[in-house]
KEKEDREN-867446 format. One record per residue (C-alpha): residue number from 1; x, y, z. Coordinates in steps of 0.05 Angstrom, whole numbers, padded with zeros to 5 digits. Layout:
! KEKEDREN-867446
<pt NUM; <X; Y; Z>>
...
! end
This chain:
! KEKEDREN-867446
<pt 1; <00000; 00000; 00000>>
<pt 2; <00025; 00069; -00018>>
<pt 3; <00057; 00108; 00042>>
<pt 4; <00074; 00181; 00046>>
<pt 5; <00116; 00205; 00111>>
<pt 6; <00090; 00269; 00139>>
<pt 7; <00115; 00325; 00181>>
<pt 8; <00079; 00350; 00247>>
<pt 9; <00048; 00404; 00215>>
<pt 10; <00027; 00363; 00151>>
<pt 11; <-00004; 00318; 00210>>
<pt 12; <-00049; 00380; 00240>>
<pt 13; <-00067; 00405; 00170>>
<pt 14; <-00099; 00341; 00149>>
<pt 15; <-00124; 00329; 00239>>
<pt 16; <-00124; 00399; 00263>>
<pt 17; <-00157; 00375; 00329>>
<pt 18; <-00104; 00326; 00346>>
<pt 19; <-00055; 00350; 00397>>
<pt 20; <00014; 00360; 00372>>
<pt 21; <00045; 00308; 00420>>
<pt 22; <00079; 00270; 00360>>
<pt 23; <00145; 00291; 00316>>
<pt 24; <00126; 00260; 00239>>
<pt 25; <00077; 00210; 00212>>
<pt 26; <00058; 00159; 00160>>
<pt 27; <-00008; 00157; 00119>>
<pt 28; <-00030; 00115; 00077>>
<pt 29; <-00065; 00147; 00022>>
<pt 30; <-00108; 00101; -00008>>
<pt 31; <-00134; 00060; 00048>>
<pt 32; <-00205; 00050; 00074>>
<pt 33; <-00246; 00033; 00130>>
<pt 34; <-00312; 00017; 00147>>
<pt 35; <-00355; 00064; 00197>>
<pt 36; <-00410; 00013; 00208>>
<pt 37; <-00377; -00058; 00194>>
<pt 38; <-00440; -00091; 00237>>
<pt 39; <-00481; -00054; 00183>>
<pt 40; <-00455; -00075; 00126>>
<pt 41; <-00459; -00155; 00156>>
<pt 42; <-00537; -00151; 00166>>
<pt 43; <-00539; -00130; 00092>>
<pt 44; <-00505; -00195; 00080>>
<pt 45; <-00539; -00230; 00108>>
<pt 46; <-00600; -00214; 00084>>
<pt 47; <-00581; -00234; 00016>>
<pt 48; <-00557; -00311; 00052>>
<pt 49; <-00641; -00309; 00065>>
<pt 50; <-00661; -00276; 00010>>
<pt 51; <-00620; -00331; -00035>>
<pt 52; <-00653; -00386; 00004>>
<pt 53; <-00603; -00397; 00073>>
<pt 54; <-00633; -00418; 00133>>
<pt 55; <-00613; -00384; 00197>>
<pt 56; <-00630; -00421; 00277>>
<pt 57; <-00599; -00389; 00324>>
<pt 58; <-00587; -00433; 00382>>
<pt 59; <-00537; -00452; 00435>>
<pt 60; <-00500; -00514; 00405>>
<pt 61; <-00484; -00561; 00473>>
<pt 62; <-00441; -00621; 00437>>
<pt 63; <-00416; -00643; 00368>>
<pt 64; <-00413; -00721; 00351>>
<pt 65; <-00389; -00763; 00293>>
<pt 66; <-00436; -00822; 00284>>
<pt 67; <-00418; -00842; 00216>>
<pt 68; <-00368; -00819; 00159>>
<pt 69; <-00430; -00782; 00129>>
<pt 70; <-00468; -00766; 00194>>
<pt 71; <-00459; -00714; 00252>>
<pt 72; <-00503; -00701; 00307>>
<pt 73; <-00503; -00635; 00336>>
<pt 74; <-00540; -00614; 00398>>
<pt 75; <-00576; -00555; 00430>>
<pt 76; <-00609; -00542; 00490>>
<pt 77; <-00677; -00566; 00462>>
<pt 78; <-00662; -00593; 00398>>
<pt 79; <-00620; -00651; 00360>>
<pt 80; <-00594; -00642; 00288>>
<pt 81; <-00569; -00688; 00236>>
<pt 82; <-00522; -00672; 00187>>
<pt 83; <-00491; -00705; 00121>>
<pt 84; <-00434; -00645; 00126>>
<pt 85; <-00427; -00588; 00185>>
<pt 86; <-00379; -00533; 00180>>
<pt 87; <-00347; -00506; 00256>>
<pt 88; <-00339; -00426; 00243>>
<pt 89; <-00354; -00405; 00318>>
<pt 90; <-00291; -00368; 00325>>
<pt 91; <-00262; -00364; 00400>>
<pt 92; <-00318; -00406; 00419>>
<pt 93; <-00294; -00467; 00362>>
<pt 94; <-00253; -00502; 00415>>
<pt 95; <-00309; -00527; 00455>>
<pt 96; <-00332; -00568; 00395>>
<pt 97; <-00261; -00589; 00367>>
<pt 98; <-00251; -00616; 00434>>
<pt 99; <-00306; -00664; 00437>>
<pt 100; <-00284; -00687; 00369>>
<pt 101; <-00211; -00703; 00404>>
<pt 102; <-00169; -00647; 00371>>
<pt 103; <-00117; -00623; 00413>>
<pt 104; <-00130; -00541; 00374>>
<pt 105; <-00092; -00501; 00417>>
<pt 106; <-00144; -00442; 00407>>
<pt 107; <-00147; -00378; 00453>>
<pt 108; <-00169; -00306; 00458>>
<pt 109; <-00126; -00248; 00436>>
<pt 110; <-00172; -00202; 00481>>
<pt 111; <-00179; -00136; 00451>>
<pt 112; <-00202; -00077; 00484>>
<pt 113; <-00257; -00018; 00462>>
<pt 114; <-00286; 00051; 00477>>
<pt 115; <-00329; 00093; 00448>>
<pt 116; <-00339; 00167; 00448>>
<pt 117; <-00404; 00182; 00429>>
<pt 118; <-00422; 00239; 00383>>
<pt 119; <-00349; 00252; 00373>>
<pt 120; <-00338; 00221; 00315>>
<pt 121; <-00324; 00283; 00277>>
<pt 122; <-00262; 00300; 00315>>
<pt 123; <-00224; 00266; 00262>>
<pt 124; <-00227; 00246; 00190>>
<pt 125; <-00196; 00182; 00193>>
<pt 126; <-00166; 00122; 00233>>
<pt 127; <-00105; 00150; 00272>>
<pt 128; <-00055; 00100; 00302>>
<pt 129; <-00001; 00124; 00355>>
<pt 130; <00043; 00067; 00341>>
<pt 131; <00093; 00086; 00400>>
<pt 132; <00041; 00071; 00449>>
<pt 133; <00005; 00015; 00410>>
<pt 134; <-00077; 00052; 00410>>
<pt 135; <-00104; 00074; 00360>>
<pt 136; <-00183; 00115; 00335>>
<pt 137; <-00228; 00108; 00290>>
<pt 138; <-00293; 00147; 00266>>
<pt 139; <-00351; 00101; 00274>>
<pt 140; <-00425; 00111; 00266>>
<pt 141; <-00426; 00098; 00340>>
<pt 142; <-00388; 00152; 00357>>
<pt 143; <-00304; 00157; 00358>>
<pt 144; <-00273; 00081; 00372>>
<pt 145; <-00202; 00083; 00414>>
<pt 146; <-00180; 00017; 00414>>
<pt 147; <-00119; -00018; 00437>>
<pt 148; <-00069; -00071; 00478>>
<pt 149; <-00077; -00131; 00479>>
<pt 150; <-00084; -00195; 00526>>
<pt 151; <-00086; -00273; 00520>>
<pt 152; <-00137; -00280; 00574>>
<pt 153; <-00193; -00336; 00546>>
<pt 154; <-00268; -00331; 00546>>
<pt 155; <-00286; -00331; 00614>>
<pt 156; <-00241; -00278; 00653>>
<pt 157; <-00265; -00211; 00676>>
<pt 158; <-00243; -00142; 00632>>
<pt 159; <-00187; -00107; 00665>>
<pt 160; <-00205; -00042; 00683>>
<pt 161; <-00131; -00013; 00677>>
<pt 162; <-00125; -00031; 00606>>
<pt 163; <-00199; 00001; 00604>>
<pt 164; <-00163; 00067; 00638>>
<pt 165; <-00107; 00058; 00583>>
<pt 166; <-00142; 00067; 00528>>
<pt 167; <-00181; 00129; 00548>>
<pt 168; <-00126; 00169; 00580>>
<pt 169; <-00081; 00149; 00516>>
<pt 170; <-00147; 00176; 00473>>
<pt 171; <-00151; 00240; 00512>>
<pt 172; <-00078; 00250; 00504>>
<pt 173; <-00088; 00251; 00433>>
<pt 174; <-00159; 00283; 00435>>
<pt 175; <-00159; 00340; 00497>>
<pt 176; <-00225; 00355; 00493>>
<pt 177; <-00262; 00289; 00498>>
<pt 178; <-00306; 00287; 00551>>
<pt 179; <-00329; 00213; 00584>>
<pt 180; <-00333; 00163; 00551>>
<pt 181; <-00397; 00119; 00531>>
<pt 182; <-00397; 00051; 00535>>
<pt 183; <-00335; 00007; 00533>>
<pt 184; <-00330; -00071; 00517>>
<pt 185; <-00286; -00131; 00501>>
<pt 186; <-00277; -00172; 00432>>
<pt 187; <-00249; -00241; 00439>>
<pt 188; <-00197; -00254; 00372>>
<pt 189; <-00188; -00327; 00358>>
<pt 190; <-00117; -00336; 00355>>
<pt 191; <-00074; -00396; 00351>>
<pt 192; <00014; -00392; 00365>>
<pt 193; <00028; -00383; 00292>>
<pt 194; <-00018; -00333; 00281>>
<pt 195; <-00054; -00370; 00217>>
<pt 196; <-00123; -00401; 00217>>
<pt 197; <-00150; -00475; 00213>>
<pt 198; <-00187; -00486; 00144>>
<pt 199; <-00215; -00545; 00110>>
<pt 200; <-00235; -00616; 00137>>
<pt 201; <-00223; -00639; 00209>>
<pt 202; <-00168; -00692; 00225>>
<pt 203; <-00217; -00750; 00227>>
<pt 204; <-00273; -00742; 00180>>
<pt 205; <-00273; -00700; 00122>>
<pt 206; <-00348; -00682; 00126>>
<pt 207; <-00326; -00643; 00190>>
<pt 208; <-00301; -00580; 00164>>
<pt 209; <-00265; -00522; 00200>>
<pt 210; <-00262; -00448; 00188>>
<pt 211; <-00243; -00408; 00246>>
<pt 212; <-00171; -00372; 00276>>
<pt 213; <-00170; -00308; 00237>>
<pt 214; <-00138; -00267; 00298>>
<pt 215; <-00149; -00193; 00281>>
<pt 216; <-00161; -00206; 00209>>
<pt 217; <-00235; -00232; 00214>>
<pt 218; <-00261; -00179; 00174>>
<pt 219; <-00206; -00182; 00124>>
<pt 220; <-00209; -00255; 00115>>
<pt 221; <-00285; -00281; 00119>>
<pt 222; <-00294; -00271; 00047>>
<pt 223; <-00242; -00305; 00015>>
<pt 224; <-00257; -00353; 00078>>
<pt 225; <-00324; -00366; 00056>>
<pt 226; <-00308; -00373; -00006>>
<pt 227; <-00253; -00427; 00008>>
<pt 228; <-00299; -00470; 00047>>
<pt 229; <-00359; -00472; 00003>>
<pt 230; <-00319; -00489; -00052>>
<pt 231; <-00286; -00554; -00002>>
<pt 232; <-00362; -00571; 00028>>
<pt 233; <-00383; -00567; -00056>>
<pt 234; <-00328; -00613; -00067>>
<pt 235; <-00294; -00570; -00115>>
<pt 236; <-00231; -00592; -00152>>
<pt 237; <-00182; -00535; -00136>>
<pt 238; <-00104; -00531; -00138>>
<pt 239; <-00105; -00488; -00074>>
<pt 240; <-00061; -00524; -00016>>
<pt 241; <-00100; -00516; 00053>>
<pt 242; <-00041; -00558; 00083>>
<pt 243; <-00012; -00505; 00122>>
<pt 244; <-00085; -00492; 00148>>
<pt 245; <-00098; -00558; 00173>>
<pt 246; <-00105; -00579; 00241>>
<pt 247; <-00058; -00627; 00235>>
<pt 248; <00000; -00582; 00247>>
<pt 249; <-00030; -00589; 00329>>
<pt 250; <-00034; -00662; 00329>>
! end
């Protein structure tokens, strides 16, 4: 991607209402981002139904292999039978790639958010402060400061101090923000070489995985999706999922 290094004041002409607590700068002129990414996922989805998917939404309790060409998968109140069944729950893909005997050493890259409400138009774009690792972002929401990062699982509390952090980093940047709004926690599914599982499951090939993208969810799922319909299809392709597999755990 085309960079362009900037000087300070370069930096306040194109941010005037940052504060000048930085020497130079990098932009990248053609880049994009997405204000509403939520958004633009319902719209998505709504062409899945309107193209004939089926959506249940339902807490899935176990996963079990009764035959090469049959998997049972449970809810709470229902059973389910399926000829082929794709595991894309992200952080939460473990608890079913356990019970299928995979030793997927999945966990949480925890990251951390707050949002400014209404102050959005402080700034133009996404503005990173690489030195101290945060970074913000316009959002329909309001302005997004996000940053560090924590391998704490699924089931540990946020930690206020990295909550603190990020809004006394954002208000170095941004003076006049007042409180913030709401704040929460995103679980990233990460696994030690940082690349995701795709394609069939160590023991039957009708068991297909898709799930491990870290912080590159968004930025993967398409070409993700595409990858694993094409392997569920059955689709000759010369693409090698090896590095991919599971089988680099076990």
């Amino acid at each position: 991607m085309k960079q362009k290094l900037l000087t300070r004041e370069e930096i306040l002409e194109l941010e005037p209402n940052l504060a000048p607590v930085f020497d130079a700068g990098v932009i990248y002129e053609s880049a994009m981002h997405a204000r509403d990414p939520h958004g633009i996922l319902k719209e998505i989805f709504k062409l899945y139904l309107k193209r004939g998917g089926k959506f249940i939404q339902s807490d899935i309790n176990s996963i079990e292999q009764k035959t090469a060409d049959e998997t049972i998968v449970k809810s709470a109140n229902d059973v389910y039978k399926f000829e082929k069944t794709v595991i894309a729950s992200g952080a939460f893909s473990k608890k079913l790639t356990d019970q299928l005997g995979e030793n997927i050493p999945l966990d949480t890259e925890r990251g951390y958010h707050v949002h400014f409400k209404d102050k959005d138009k402080l700034i133009s774009r996404p503005v990173i402060f690489l030195d101290i690792g945060f970074g913000m972002t316009p959002m329909n929401q309001g302005l997004r400061a996000v940053g560090t990062v924590e391998l704490g699982g699924l089931k540990n509390p946020p930690s206020k101090k990295r909550i603190e952090y990020i809004i006394n980093c954002a208000k170095e940047l941004l003076p006049q923000l007042g409180k913030h709004d709401d704040e929460w926690l995103g679980f990233r599914p990460t696994l030690p070489d940082f690349l995701p599982i795709l394609g069939p499951s160590l023991k039957n090939k009708n068991i297909i995985y898709a799930f491990g993208h870290q912080h590159l969810g968004w930025t993967l799922g398409a070409v993700t999706g595409k990858i694993i319909s094409g392997v569920v299809a059955g689709e000759k392709t010369n693409l090698d999922l090896s590095p991919y597999s599971s089988k680099r755990f076990n």
